[in-house]
FISEPA-873837 format. One record per residue (C-alpha): residue number from 1; x, y, z; residue in three letters. Coordinates in nm, 3 decimals, padded with zeros to 5 digits. Example, Ala and Ser with C-alpha at 12.3 -4.5 7.8 and 13.67 -1.06 7.14 Angstrom:
2
<pt seq="1" u="01.230" v="-00.450" w="00.780" type="ALA"/>
<pt seq="2" u="01.367" v="-00.106" w="00.714" type="SER"/>
END
This chain:
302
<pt seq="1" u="06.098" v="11.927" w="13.426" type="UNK"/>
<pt seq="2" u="06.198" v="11.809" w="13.772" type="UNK"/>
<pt seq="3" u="06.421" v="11.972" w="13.988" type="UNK"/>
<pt seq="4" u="06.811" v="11.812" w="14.093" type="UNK"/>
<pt seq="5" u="07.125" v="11.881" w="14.265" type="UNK"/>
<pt seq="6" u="07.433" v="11.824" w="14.092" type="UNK"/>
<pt seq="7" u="07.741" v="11.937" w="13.973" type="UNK"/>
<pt seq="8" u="07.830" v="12.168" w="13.679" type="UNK"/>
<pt seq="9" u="08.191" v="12.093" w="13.700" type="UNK"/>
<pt seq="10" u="08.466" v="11.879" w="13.876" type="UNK"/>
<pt seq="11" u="08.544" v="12.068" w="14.199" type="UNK"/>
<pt seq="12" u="08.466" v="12.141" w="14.566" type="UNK"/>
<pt seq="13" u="08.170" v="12.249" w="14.684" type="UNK"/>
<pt seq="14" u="08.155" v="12.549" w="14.476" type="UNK"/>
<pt seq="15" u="08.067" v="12.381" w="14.141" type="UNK"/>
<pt seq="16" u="07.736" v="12.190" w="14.303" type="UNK"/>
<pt seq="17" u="07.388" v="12.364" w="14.183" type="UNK"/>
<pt seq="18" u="07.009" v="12.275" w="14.118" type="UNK"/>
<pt seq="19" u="06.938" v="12.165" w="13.778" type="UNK"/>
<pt seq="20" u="06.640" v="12.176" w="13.600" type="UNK"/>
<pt seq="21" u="06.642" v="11.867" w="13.412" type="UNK"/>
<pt seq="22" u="06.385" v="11.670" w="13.171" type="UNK"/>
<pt seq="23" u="06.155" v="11.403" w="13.341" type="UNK"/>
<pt seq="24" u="06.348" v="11.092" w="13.263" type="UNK"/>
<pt seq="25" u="06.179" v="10.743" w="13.070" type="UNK"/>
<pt seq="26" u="06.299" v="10.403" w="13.197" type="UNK"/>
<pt seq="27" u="06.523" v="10.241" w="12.935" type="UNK"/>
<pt seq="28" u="06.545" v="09.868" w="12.935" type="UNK"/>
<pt seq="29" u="06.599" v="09.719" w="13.284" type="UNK"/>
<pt seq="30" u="06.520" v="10.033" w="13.470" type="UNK"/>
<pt seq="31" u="06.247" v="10.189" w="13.676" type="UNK"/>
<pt seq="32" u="06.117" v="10.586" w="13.696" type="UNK"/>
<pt seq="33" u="06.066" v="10.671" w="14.027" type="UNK"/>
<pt seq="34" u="05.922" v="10.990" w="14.235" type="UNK"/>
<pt seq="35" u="06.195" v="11.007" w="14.483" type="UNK"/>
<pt seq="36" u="06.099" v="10.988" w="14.781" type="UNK"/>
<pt seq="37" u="06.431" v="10.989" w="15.002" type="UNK"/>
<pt seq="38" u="06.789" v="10.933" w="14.892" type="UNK"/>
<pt seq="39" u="07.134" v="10.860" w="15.104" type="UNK"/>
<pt seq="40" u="07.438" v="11.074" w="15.146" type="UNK"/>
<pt seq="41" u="07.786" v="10.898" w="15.103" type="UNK"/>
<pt seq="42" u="08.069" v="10.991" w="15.057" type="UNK"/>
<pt seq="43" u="08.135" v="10.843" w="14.724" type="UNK"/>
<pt seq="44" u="07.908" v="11.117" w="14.619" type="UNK"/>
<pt seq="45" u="08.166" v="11.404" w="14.659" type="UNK"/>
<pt seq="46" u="08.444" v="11.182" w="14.599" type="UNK"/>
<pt seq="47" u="08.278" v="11.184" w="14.198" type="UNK"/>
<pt seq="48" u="08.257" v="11.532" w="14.248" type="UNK"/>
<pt seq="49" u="08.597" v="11.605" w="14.269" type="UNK"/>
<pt seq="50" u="08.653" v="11.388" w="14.028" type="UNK"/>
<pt seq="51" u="08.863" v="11.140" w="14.273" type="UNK"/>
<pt seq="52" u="08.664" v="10.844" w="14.045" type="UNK"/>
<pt seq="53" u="08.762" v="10.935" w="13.709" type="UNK"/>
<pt seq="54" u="08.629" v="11.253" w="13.494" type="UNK"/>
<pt seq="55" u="08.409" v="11.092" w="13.242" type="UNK"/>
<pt seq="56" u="08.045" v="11.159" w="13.325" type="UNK"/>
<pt seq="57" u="07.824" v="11.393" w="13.109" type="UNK"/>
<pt seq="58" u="07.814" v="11.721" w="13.276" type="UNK"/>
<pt seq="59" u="07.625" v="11.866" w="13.440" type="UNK"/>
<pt seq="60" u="07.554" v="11.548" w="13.632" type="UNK"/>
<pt seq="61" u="07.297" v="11.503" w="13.943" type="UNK"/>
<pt seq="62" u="07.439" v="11.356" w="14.250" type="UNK"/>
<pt seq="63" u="07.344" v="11.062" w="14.488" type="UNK"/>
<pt seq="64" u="07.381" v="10.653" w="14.435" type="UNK"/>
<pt seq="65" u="07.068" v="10.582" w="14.636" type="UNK"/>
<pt seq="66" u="06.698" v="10.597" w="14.660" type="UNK"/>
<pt seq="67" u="06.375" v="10.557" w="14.777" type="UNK"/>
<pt seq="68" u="06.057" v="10.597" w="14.600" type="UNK"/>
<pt seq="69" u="05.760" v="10.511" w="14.404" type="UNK"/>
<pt seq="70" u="05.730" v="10.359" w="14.077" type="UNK"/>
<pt seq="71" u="05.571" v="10.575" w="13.778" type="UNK"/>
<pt seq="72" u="05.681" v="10.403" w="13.531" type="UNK"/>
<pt seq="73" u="05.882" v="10.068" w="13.412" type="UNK"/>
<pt seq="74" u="06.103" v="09.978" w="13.150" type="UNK"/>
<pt seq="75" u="06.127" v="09.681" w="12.894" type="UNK"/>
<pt seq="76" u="06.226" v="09.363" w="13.028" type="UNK"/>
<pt seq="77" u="06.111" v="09.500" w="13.385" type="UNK"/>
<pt seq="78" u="05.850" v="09.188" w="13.490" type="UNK"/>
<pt seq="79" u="05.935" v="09.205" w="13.865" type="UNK"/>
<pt seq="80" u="05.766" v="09.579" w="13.961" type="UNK"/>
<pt seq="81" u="05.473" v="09.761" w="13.840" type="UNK"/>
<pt seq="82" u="05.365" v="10.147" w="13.887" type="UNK"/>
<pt seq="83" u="05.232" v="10.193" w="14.226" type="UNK"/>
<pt seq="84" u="05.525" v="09.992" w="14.389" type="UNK"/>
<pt seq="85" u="05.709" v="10.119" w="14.674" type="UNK"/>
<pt seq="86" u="06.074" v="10.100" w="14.627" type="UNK"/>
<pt seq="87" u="06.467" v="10.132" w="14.726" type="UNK"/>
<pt seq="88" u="06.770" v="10.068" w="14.512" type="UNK"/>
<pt seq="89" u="07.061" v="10.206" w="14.335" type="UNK"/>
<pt seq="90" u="07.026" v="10.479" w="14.066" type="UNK"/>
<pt seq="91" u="07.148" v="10.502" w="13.725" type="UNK"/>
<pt seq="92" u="07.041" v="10.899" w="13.700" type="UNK"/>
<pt seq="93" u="07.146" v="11.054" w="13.994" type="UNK"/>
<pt seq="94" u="06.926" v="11.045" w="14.328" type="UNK"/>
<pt seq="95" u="06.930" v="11.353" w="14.439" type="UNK"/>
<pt seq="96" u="06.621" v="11.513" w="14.227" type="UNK"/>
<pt seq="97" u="06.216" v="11.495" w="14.223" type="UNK"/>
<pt seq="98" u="06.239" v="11.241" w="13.991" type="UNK"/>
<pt seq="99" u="06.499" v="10.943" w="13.880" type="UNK"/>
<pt seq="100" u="06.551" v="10.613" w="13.726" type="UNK"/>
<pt seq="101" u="06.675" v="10.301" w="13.919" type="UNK"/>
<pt seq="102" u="06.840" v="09.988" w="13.818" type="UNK"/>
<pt seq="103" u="06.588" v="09.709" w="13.852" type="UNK"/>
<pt seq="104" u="06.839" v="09.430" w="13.921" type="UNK"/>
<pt seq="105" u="06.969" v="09.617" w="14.177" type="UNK"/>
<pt seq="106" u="06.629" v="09.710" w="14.380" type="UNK"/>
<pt seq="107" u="06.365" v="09.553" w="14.582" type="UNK"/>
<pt seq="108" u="06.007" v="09.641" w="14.716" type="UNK"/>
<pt seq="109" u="05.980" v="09.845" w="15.028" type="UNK"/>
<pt seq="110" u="05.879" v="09.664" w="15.360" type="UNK"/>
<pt seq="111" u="05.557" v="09.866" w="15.525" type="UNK"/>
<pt seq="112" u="05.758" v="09.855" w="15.846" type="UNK"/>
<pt seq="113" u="06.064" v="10.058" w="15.724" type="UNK"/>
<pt seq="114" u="06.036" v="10.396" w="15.593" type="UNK"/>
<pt seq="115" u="06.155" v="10.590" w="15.285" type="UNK"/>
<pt seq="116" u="06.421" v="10.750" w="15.455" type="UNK"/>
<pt seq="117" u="06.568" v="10.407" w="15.581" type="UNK"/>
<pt seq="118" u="06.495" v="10.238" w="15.261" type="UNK"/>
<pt seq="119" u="06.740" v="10.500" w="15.085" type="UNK"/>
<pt seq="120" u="07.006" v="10.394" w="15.250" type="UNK"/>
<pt seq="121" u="07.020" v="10.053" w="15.246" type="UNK"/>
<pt seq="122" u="07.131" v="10.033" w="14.834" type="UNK"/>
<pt seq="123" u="07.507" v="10.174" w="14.900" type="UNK"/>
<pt seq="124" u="07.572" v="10.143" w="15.282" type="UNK"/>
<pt seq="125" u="07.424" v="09.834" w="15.457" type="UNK"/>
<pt seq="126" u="07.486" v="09.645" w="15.113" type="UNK"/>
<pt seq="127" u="07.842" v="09.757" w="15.137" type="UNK"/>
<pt seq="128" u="07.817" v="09.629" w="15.494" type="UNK"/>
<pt seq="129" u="07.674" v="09.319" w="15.381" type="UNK"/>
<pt seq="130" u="07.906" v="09.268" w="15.065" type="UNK"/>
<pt seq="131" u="08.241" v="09.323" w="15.294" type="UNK"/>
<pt seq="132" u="08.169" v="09.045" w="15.578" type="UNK"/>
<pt seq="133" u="08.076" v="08.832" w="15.298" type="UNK"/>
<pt seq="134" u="08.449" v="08.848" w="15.118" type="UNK"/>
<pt seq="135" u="08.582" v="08.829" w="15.438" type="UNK"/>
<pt seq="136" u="08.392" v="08.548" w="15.552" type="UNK"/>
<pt seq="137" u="08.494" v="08.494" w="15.872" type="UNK"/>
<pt seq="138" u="08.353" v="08.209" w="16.145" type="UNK"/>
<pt seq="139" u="08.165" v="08.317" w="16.440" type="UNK"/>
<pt seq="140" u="08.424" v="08.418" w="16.724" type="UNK"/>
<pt seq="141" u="08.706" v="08.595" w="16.456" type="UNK"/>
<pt seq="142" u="08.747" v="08.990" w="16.550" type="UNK"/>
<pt seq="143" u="08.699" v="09.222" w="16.284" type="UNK"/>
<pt seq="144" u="08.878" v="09.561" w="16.327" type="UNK"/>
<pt seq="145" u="08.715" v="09.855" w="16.152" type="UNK"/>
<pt seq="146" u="08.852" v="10.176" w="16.055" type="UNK"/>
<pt seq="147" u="08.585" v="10.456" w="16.088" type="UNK"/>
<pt seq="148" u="08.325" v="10.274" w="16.264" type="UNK"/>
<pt seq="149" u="08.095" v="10.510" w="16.349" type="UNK"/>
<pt seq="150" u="07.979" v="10.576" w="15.984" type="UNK"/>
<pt seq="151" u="07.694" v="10.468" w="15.785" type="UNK"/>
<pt seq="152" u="07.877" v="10.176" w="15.673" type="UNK"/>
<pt seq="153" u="08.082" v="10.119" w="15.960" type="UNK"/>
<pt seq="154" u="07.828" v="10.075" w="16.211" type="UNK"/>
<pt seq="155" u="07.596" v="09.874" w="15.969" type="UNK"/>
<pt seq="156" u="07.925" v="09.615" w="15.960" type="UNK"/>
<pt seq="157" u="07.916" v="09.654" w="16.367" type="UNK"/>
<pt seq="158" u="07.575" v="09.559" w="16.372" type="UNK"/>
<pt seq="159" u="07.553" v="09.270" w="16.104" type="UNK"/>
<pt seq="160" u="07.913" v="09.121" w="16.222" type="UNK"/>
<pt seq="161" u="07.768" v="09.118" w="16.597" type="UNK"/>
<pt seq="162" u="07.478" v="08.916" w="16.417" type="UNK"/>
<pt seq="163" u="07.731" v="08.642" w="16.267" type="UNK"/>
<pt seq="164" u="07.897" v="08.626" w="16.623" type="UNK"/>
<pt seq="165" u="08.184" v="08.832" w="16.554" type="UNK"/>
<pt seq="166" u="08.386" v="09.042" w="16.817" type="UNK"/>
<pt seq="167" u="08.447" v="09.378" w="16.676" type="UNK"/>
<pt seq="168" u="08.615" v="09.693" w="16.714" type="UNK"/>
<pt seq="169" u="08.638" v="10.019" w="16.576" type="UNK"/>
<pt seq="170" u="08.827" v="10.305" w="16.578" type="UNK"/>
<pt seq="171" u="08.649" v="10.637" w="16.630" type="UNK"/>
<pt seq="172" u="08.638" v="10.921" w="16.849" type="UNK"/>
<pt seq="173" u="08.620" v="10.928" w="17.225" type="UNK"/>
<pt seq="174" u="08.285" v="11.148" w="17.158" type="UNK"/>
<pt seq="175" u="08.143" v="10.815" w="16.917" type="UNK"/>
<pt seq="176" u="08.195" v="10.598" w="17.238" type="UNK"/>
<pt seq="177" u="07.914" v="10.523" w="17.359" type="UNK"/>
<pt seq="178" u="07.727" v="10.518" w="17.023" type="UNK"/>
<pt seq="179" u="08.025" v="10.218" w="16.918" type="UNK"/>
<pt seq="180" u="07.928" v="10.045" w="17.224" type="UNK"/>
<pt seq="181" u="07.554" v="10.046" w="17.172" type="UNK"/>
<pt seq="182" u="07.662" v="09.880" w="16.891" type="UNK"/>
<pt seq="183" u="07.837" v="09.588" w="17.060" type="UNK"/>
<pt seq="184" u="08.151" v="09.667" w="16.940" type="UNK"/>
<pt seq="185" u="08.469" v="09.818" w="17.161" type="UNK"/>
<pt seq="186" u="08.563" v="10.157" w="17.036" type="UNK"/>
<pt seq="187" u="08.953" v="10.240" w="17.016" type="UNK"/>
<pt seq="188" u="09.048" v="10.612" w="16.943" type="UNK"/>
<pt seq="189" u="09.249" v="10.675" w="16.635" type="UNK"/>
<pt seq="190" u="09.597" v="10.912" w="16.634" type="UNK"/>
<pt seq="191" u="09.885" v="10.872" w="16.778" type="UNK"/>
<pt seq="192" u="09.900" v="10.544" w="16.925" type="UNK"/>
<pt seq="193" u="09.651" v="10.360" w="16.749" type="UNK"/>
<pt seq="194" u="09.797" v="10.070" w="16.663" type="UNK"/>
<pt seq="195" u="09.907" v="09.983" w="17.034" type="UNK"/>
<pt seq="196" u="09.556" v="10.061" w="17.146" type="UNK"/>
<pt seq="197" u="09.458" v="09.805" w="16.939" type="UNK"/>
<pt seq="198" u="09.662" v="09.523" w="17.042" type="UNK"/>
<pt seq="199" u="09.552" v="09.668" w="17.412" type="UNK"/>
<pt seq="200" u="09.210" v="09.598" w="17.303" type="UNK"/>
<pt seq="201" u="09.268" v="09.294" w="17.143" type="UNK"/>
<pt seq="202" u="09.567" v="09.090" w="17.310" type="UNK"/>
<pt seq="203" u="09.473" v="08.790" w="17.083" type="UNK"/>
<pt seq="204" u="09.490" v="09.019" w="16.776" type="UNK"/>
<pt seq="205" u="09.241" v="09.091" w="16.498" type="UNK"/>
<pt seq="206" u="09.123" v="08.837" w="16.240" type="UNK"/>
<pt seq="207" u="09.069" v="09.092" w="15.983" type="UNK"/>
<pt seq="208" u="09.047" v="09.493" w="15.910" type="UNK"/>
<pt seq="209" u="08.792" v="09.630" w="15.714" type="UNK"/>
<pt seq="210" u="08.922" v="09.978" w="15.609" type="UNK"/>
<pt seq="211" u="08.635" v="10.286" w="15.525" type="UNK"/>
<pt seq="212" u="08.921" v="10.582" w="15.555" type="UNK"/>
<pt seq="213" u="09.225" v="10.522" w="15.384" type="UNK"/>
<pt seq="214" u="09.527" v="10.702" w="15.385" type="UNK"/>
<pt seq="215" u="09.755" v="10.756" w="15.697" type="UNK"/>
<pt seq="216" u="09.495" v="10.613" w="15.901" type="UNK"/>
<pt seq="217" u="09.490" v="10.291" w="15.717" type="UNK"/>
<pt seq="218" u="09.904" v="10.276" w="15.698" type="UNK"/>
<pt seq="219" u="09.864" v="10.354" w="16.102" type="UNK"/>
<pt seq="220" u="09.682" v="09.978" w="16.202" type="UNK"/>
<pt seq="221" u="09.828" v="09.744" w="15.916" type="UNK"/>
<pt seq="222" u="10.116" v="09.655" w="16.168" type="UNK"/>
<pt seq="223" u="09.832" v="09.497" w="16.370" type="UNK"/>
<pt seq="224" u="09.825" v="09.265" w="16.047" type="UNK"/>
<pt seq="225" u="10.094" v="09.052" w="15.916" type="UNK"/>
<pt seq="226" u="09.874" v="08.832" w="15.685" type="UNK"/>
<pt seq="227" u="09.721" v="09.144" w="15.511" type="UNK"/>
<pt seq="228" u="09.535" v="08.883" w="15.272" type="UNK"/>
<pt seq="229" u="09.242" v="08.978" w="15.511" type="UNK"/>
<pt seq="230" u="09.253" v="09.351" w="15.452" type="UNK"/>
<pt seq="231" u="08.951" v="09.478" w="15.263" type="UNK"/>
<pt seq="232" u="08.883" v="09.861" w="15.169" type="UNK"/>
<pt seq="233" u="08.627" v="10.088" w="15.044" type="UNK"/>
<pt seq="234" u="08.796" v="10.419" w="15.146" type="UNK"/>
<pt seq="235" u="09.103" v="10.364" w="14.971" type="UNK"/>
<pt seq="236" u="09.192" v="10.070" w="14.759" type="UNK"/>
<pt seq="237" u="09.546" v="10.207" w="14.631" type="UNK"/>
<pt seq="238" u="09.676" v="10.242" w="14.994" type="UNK"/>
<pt seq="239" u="09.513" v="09.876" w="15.049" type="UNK"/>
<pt seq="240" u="09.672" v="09.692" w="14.765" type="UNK"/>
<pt seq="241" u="09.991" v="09.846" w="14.852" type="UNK"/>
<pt seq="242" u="09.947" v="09.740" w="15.207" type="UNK"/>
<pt seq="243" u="09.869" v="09.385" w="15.038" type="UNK"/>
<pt seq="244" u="09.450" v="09.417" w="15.053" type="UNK"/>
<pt seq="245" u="09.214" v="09.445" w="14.800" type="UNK"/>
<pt seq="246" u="08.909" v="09.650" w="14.772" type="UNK"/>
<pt seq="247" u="08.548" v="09.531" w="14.868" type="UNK"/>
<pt seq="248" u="08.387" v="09.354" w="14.590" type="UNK"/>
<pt seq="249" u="08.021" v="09.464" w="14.545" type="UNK"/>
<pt seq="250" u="07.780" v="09.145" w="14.480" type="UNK"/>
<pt seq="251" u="07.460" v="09.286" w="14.593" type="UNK"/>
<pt seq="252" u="07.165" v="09.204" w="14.419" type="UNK"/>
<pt seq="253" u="06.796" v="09.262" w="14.472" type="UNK"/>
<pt seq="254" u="06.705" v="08.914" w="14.673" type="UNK"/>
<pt seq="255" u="07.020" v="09.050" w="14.949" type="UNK"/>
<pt seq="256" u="06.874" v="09.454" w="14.928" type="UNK"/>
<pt seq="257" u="06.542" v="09.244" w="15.039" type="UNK"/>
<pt seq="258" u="06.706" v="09.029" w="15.257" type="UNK"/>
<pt seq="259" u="06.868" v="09.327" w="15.427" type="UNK"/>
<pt seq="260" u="06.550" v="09.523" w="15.395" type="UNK"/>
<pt seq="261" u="06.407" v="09.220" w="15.591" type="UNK"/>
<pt seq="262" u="06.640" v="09.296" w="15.919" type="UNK"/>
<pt seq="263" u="06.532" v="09.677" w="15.940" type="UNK"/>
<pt seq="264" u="06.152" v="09.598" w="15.907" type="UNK"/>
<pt seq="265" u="06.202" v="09.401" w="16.218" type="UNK"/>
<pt seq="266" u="06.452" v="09.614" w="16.417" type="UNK"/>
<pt seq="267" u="06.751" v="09.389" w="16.437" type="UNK"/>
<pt seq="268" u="06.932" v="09.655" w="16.207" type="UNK"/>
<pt seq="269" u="06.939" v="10.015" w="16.218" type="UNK"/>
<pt seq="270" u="07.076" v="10.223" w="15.945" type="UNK"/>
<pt seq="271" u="07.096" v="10.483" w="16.224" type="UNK"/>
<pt seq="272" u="06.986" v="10.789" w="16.045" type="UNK"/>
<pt seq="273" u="07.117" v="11.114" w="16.213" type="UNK"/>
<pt seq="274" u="07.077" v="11.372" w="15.971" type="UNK"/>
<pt seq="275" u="06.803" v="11.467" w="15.765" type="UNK"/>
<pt seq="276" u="06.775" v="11.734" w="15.529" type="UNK"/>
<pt seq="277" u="06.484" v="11.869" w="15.287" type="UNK"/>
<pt seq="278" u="06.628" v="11.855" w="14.862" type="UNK"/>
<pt seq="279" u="06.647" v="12.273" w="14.896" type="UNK"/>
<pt seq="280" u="06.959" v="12.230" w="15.143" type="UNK"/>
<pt seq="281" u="07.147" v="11.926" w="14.958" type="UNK"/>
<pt seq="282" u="07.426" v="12.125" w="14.979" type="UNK"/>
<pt seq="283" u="07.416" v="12.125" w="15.388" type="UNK"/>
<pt seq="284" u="07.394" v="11.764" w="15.359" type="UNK"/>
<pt seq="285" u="07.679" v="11.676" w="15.151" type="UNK"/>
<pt seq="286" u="07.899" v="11.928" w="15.298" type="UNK"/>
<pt seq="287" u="07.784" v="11.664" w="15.663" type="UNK"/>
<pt seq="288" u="07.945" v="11.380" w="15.516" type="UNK"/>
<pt seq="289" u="08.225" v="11.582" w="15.336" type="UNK"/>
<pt seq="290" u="08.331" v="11.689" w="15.652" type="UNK"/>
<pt seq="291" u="08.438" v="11.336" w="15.759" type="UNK"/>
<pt seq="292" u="08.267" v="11.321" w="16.092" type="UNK"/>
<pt seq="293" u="07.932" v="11.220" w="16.052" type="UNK"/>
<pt seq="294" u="07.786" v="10.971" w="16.295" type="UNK"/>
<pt seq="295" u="07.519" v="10.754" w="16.082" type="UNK"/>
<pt seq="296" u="07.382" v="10.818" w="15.814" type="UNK"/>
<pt seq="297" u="07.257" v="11.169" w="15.625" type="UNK"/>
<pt seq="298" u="06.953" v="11.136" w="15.424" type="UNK"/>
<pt seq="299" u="06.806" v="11.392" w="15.192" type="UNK"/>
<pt seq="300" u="06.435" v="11.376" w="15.204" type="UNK"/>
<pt seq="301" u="06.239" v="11.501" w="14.852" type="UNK"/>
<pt seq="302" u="05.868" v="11.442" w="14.885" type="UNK"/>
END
């Protein structure tokens, strides 16, 4: 048996537990892993409540992403062998001793970046990655993000800075200087946002790349006419209603490499802030619950 953290029910924090659940065999396409690390977002509580739809098989072990090392590989799996060192997206839940990842969607490990790193790169710098791509914009646009001081927001700072971008962010007047040691210009949300912006940005923005929803979102689309270039992960209701659409994930295992690629040599930082041991998964998804995590939140297993 290996040990998990999951949910019993659809609920707040009160329905999460540790399971006891049967080591797990790769099934065509897959990989079994000894988890090494795995990455807090908030799409984890968000399934949870049961915000995503109520049809998984409960109980159910949480966490999207992974880090690890290879015991095992399925049929069809040519690309790793047992031994490997690896990061991806699950398809059993990555919060546990043990898990299975989806081998199209995961790539070997650089030496130079670590398995805490690694386990974050599956969900938030892909999302990072798969956003500027739909947006494609030229070097010298501005991108405005909502909620940049997140995993995935400053992963977009840092990546969109790369492409030549000018950015901006909304975040607290605490997440200041972290914005800025981003390259980006922070601009603090509330009352008065949207006029802050335009302060900020005289020439206006190019594009908004939303990662909170709700009344924040509603708050800057007036900064928008042309909301064609309005892309969400935090709400895609609010964003089609606004006239946006939601980010389209395209990541694949050459792109998790690629981005694996700019850690190993420093000219991305996942930006890891808190770090917490399997036995207190609870403390760490109640971190990004919370809404005001800078970073990222990693739980660490072996």
């Amino acid at each position: 048996m290996a040990k998990a953290f999951g949910f019993v029910d659809y609920g707040g924090a009160e329905v999460q537990e540790f399971l006891d659940r049967p080591v797990l065999a790769p099934g065509p396409g897959q990989l079994a892993i000894t988890v090494r690390a795995a990455g807090v977002n908030p799409v984890d509580w968000k399934i949870r409540r049961g915000h995503l739809g109520r049809e998984r098989e409960l109980p159910a072990v949480m966490g999207q992403e992974a880090s690890g090392v290879v015991q095992q590989v399925g049929p069809g799996v040519t690309a790793f062998t047992p031994g490997d060192e690896v990061f991806g997206l699950v398809a059993a839940g990555g919060f546990a001793e043990q898990t299975l990842l989806r081998a199209e969607l995961s790539a070997l490990k650089p030496e130079a970046v670590d398995f805490d790193r690694a386990a974050v790169i599956g969900v938030s710098v892909a999302t990072a990655d798969d956003a500027l791509r739909q947006l494609a914009l030229g070097a010298g646009r501005t991108l405005l993000i909502l909620g940049i001081a997140g995993g995935v927001g400053s992963a977009v700072a840092q990546l969109a800075r790369r492409q030549g971008l000018n950015v901006l962010g909304t975040a607290s007047d605490a997440n200041r200087p972290f914005v800025e040691s981003l390259g980006a210009t922070q601009v603090r949300y509330g009352d008065g946002v949207a006029e802050r912006i335009a302060a900020a940005a005289p020439d206006g923005v190019d594009a908004i790349l939303d990662l909170v929803g709700g009344d924040a979102l509603r708050a800057v689309a007036a900064v928008r006419t042309d909301r064609t270039e309005l892309v969400s992960t935090a709400d895609p209701a609010t964003a089609a209603e606004l006239g946006g659409k939601p980010v389209d994930r395209s990541t694949t295992s050459e792109t998790l490499a690629a981005l694996a690629a700019l850690v190993a040599v420093g000219d991305l930082d996942p930006h890891i802030t808190g770090r917490h041991p399997l036995a207190r998964a609870a403390e760490a998804v109640a971190a990004v619950e919370s809404g005001h995590v800078r970073g990222k939140v990693v739980i660490e297993v072996a």
